[in-house]
VOKEBA-709681 format. One record per residue (C-alpha): x negated, y negated, z negated. Coordinates in steps of 0.001 Angstrom, whole numbers, plus 500000, padded with zeros to 6 digits. Each point is the difference from the previous one (the first is absolute). Example, Ala and Ser with C-alpha at 12.3 -4.5 7.8 and 13.67 -1.06 7.14 Angstrom:
2
px: 487700&py: 504500&pz: 492200
px: 498630&py: 496560&pz: 500660
END
This chain:
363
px: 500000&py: 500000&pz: 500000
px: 499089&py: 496482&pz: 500867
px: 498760&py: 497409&pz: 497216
px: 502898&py: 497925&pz: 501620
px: 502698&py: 502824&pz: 499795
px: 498890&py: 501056&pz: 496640
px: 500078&py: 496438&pz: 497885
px: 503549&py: 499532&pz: 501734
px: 501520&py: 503602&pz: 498689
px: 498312&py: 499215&pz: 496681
px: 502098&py: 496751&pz: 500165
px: 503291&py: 501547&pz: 501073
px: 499503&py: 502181&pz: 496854
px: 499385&py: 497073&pz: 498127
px: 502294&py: 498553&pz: 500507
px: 502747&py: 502915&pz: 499745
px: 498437&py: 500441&pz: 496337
px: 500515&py: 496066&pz: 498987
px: 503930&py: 500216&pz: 501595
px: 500497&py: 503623&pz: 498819
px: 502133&py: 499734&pz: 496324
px: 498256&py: 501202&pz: 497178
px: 500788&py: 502321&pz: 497248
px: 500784&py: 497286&pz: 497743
px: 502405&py: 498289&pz: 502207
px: 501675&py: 503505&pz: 501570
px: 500473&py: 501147&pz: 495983
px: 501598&py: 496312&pz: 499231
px: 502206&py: 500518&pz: 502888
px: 500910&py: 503292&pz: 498914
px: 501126&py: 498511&pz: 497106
px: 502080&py: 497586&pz: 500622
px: 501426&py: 502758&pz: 502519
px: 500811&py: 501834&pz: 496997
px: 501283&py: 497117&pz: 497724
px: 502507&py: 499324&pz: 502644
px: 501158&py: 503259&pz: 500003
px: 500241&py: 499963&pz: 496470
px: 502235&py: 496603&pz: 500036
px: 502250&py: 501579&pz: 503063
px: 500939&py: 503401&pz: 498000
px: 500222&py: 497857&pz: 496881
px: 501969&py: 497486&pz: 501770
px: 502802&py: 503184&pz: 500209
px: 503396&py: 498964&pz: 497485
px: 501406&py: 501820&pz: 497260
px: 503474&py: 500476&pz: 500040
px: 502021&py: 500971&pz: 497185
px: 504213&py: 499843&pz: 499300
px: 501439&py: 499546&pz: 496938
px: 503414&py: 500698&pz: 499098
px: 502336&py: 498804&pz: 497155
px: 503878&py: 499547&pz: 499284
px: 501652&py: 498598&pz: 497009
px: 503988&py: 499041&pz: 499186
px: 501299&py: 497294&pz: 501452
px: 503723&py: 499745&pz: 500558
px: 501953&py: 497252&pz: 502283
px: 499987&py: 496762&pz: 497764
px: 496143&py: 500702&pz: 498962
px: 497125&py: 497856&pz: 501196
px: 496704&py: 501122&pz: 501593
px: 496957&py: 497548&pz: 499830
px: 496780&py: 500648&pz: 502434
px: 497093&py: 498373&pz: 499210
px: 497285&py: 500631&pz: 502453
px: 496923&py: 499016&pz: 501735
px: 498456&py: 501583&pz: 502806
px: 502267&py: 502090&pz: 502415
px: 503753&py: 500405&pz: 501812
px: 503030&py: 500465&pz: 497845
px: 503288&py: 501585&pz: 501833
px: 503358&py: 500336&pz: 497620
px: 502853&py: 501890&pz: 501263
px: 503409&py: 499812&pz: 497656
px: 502146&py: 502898&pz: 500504
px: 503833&py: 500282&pz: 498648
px: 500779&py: 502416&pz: 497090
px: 496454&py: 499649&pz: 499192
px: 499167&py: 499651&pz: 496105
px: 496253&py: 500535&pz: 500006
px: 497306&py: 498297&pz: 501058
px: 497010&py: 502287&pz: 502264
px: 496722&py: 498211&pz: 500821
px: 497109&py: 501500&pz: 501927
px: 496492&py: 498494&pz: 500267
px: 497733&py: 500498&pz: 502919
px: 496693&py: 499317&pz: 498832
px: 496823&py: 499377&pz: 502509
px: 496756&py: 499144&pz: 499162
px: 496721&py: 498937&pz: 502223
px: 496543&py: 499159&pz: 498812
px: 496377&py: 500904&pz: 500344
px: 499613&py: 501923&pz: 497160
px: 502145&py: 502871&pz: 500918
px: 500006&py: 501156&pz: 496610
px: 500912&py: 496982&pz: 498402
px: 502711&py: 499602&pz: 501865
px: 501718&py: 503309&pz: 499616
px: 499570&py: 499716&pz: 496066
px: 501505&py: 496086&pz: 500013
px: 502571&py: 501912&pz: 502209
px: 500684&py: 502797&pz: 498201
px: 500324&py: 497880&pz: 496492
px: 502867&py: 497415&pz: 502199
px: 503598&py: 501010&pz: 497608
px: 503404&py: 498751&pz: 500622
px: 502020&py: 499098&pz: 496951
px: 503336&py: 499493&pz: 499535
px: 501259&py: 498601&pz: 497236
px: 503494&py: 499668&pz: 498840
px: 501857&py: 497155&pz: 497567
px: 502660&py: 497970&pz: 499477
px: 502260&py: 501140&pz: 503451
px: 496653&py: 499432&pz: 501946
px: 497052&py: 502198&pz: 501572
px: 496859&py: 498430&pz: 500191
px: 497603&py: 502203&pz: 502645
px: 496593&py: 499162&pz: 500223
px: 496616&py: 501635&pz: 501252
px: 497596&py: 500170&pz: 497613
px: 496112&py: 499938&pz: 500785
px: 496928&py: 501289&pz: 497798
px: 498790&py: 496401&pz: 500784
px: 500848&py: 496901&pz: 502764
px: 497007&py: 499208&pz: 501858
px: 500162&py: 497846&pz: 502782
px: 500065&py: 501784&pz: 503685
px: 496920&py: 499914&pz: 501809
px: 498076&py: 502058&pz: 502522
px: 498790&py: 502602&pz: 497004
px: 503542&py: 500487&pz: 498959
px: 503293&py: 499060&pz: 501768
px: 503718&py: 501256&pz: 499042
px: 503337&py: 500324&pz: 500857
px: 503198&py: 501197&pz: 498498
px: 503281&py: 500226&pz: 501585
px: 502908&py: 500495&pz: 498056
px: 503420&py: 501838&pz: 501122
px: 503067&py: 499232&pz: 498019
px: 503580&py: 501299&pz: 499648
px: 502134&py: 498775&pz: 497995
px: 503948&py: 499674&pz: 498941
px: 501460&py: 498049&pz: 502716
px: 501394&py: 497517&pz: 497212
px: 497194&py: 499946&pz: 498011
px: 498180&py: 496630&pz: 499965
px: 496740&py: 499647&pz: 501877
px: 496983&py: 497201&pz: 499189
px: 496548&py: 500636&pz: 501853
px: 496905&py: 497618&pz: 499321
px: 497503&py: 501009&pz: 502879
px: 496743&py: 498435&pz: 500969
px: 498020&py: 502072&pz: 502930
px: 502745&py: 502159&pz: 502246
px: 503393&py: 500428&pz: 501493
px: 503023&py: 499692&pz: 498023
px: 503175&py: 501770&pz: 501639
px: 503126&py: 500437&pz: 497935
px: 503378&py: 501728&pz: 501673
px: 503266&py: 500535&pz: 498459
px: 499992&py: 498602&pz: 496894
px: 503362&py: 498240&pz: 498823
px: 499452&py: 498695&pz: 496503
px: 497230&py: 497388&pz: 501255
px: 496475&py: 499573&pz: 500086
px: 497233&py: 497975&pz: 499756
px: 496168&py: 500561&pz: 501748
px: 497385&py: 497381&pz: 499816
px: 496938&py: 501279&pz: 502718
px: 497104&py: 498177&pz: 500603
px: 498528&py: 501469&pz: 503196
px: 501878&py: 502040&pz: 501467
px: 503403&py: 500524&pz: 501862
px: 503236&py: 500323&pz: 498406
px: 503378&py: 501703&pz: 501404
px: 503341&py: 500474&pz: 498511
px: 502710&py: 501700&pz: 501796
px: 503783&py: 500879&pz: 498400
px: 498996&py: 498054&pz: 496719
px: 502316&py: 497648&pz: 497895
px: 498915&py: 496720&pz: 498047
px: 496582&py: 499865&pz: 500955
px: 497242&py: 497779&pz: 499631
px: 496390&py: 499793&pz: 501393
px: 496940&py: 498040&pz: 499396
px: 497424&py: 500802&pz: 501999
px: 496676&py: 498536&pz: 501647
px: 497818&py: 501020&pz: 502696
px: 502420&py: 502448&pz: 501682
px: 503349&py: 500183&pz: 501956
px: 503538&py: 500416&pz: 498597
px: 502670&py: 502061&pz: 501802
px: 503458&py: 500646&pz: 498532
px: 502959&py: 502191&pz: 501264
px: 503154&py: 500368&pz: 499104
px: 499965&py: 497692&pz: 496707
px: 503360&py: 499276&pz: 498150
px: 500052&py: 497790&pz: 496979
px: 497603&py: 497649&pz: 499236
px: 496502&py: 499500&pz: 501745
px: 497403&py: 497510&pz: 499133
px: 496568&py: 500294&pz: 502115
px: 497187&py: 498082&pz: 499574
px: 496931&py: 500343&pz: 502064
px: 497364&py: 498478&pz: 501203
px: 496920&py: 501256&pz: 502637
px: 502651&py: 502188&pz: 501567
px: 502766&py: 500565&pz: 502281
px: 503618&py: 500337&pz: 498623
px: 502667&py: 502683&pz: 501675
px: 503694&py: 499925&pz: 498977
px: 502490&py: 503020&pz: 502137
px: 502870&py: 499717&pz: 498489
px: 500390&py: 498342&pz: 497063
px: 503130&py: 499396&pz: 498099
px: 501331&py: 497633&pz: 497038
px: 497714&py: 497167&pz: 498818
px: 496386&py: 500234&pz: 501122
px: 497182&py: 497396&pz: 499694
px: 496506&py: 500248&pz: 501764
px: 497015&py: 497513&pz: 499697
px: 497245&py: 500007&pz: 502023
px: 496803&py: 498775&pz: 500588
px: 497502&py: 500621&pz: 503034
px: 501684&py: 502966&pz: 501595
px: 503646&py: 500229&pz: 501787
px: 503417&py: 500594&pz: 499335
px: 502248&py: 502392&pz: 501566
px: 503442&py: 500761&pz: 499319
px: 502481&py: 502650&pz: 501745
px: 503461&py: 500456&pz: 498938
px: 500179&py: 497493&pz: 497208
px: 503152&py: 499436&pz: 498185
px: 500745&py: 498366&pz: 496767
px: 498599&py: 497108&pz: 498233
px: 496362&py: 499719&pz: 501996
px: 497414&py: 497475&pz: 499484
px: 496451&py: 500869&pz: 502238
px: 497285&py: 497108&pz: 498714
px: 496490&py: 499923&pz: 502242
px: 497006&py: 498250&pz: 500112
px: 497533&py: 500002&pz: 502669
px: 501859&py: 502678&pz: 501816
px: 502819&py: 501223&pz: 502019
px: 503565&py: 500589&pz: 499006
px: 502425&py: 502115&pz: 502567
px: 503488&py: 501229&pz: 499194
px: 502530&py: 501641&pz: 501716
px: 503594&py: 501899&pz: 499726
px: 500352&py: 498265&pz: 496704
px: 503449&py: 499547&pz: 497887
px: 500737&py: 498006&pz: 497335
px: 498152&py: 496810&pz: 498963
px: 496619&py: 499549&pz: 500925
px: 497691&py: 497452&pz: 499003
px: 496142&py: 499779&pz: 501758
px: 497388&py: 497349&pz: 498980
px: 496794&py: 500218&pz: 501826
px: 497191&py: 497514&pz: 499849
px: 496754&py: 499661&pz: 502317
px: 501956&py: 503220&pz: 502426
px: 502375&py: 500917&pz: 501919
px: 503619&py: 500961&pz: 499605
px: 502025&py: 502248&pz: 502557
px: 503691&py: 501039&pz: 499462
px: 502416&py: 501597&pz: 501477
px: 503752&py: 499063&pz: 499443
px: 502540&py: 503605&pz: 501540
px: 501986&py: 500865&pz: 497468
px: 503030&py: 498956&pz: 498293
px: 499227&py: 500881&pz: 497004
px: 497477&py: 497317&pz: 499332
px: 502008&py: 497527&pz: 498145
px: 496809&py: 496785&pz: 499302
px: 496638&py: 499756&pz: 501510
px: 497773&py: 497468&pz: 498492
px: 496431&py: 498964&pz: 501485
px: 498159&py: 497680&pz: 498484
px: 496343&py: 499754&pz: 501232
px: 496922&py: 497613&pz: 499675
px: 497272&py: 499502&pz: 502758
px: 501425&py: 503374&pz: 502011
px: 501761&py: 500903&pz: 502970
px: 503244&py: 501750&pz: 499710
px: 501877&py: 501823&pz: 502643
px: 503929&py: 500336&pz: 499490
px: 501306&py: 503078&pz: 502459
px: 503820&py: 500082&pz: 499938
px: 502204&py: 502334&pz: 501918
px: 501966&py: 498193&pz: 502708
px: 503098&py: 501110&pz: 498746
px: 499694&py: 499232&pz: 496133
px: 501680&py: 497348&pz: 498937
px: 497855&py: 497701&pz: 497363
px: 500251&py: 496926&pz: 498462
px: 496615&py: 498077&pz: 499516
px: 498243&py: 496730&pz: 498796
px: 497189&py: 499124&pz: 498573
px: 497051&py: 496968&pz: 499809
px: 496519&py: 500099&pz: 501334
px: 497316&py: 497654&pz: 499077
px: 497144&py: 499305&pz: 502510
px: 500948&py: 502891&pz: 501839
px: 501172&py: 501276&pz: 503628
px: 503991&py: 501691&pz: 500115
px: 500300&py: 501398&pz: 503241
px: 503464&py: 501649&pz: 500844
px: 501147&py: 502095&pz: 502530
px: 503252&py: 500357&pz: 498544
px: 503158&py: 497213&pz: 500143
px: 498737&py: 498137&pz: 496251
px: 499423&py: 496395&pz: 499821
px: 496316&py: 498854&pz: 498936
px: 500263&py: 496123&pz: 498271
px: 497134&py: 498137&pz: 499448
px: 499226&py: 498095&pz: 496874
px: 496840&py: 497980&pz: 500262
px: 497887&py: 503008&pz: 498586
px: 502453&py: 502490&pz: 499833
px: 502135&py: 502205&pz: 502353
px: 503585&py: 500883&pz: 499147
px: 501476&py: 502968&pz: 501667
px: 503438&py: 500978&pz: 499378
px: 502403&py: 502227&pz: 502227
px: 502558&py: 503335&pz: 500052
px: 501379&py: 502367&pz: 502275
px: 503090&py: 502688&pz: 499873
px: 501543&py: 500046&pz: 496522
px: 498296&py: 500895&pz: 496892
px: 496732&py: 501234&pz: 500096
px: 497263&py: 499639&pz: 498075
px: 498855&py: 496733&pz: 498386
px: 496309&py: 499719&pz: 501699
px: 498294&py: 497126&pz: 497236
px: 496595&py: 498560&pz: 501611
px: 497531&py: 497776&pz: 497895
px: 496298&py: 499218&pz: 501672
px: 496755&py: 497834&pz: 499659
px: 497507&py: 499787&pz: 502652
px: 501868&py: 503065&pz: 501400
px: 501351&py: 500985&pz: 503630
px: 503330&py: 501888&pz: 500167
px: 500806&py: 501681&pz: 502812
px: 504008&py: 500942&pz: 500626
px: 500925&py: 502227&pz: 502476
px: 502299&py: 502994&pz: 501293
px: 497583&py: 503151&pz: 499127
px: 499740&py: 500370&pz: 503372
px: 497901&py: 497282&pz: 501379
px: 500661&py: 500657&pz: 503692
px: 503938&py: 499128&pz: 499235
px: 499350&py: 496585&pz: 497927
px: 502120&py: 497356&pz: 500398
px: 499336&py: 496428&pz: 501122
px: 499380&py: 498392&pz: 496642
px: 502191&py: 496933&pz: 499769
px: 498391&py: 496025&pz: 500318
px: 499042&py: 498941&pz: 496166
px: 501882&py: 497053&pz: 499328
px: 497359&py: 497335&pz: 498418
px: 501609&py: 498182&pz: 497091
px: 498211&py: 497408&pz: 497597
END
């Protein structure tokens, strides 16, 4: 071999030495291989379901206090106990750990005074982090006319057929009613949706959208930075919103929707609906009414825009717009109040709207 070809493969080896990894760096690789394998099979939950049941008959009241996880109550008639079942899941690094926090997580019952307190009771409360993280989601049935009051602060709350009221406060999370009577929610950071409420209902959210499907009796909502919708509404209604959207439709009764900083859209088709009353600040509002329902309506607007496509007269008053008008016989009485709002009257079909009539200036 050359002097030439032999300094340029001792070079080549060189240099495959200085690049190749060394036995120090392949072992700390190896390790940090294994670590990670470590975390991943520790990463696997524990899951664990507890069971309990206690007497409660119809007249009783059951009291939830929990933390972290869903609650679901079902009433049932005829019912006179009360059946809870906890499904417990834990994650963490320590694999071991977290089966024995697991394994020590007991739900308690306690009974007194015509009341069942359940709880879940933990060998100790840390706060969730990436070493240990839990979960527990608790199922309920109870007496369909046994009281219900849930205090919830990470998880879904979801409460069906319960007819001697209840109560849930949720923090983050969801909430859902359906076939309940005189309820009331407070809840943050999560959407509302009730179906089929009679009695009373008093909602107040905020971070969240609102759903109503047919809801019956007296019912008040107030909400801020999500939207409102209602479906079937009949009763006493009031929908409050702020910095949102409020939509209604097929809705009886009397009806009363207050939006500021949104938007307002309702629908006016049945008969039943006896008073609607907007009243709205820096929004726009929509007003959709069937051509063949007769209404009667008036209202003021300050530094706003009335447009009409329906036979109403729009006055103005230096600052202020007066609309007034009818049609047919009976009706309901449409009631508009607005500031540095736009109202928009029409047929609901905006392809059929009528001329509106010239506004008659007045001083």
């Amino acid at each position: 071999m050359a002097n030439g070809e032999w300094r340029m493969a001792s070079d080549q080896g060189q240099w495959r030495m200085a690049n190749a990894p060394s036995r120090k760096s392949r072992g700390l690789r190896a390790g940090l291989l294994a670590l990670l394998l470590a975390a991943v099979a520790g990463a696997v939950p524990f899951e664990r379901a507890v069971v309990n049941e206690a007497w409660c008959p119809p007249g009783w009241t059951v009291i939830v206090g929990h933390r972290y996880g869903s609650i679901t109550a079902d009433g049932e008639p005829g019912r006179d106990t009360l059946a809870v079942e906890a499904r417990v899941r834990v994650e963490g690094s320590d694999r071991a750990a977290g089966r024995a926090f697991g394994r020590d997580i007991e739900l308690s019952l306690a009974s007194w005074a015509e009341t069942v307190f359940v709880s879940v009771l933990y060998p100790e409360l840390p706060e969730p982090s990436a070493e240990l993280s839990w979960e527990v989601d608790l199922a309920l049935v109870l007496p369909a006319r046994a009281r219900l009051e849930v205090a919830n602060q990470f998880g879904d709350v979801t409460c069906r057929n319960l007819r001697a009221g209840c109560r849930v406060e949720n923090s983050f999370g969801d909430v859902a009613l359906a076939g309940c009577r005189d309820s009331r929610v407070l809840s943050r950071h999560g959407d509302v949706e009730i179906a089929a409420n009679d009695g009373g209902l008093q909602v107040t959210n905020s971070y969240g959208n609102v759903y109503l499907d047919g809801v019956e009796s007296r019912a008040r909502v107030d909400n801020c930075y999500g939207d409102v919708e209602g479906t079937g509404l009949d009763g006493e209604v009031r929908l409050a919103n702020v910095m949102g959207r409020i939509v209604t439709r097929d809705s009886r009764g009397q009806v009363a929707l207050v939006n500021r900083f949104g938007e307002v859209e309702a629908w006016v088709e049945d008969t039943g609906l006896a008073e609607l009353d907007v009243q709205a600040e820096l929004s726009r509002v929509r007003l959709n009414l069937a051509r063949t329902m007769p209404f009667r309506l008036g209202g003021r607007v300050f530094e706003g825009l009335v447009r009409c496509g329906l036979p109403v007269e729009v006055r103005d008053h230096g600052n202020e717009q007066v609309v007034s008008g009818s049609a047919g016989r009976g009706g309901p009485q449409i009631r508009l109040t607005g500031a540095w709002t736009d109202f928009d009257i029409g047929p609901d079909s905006t392809g059929d709207s009528l001329t509106a009539p010239a506004r008659e200036k007045t001083e």
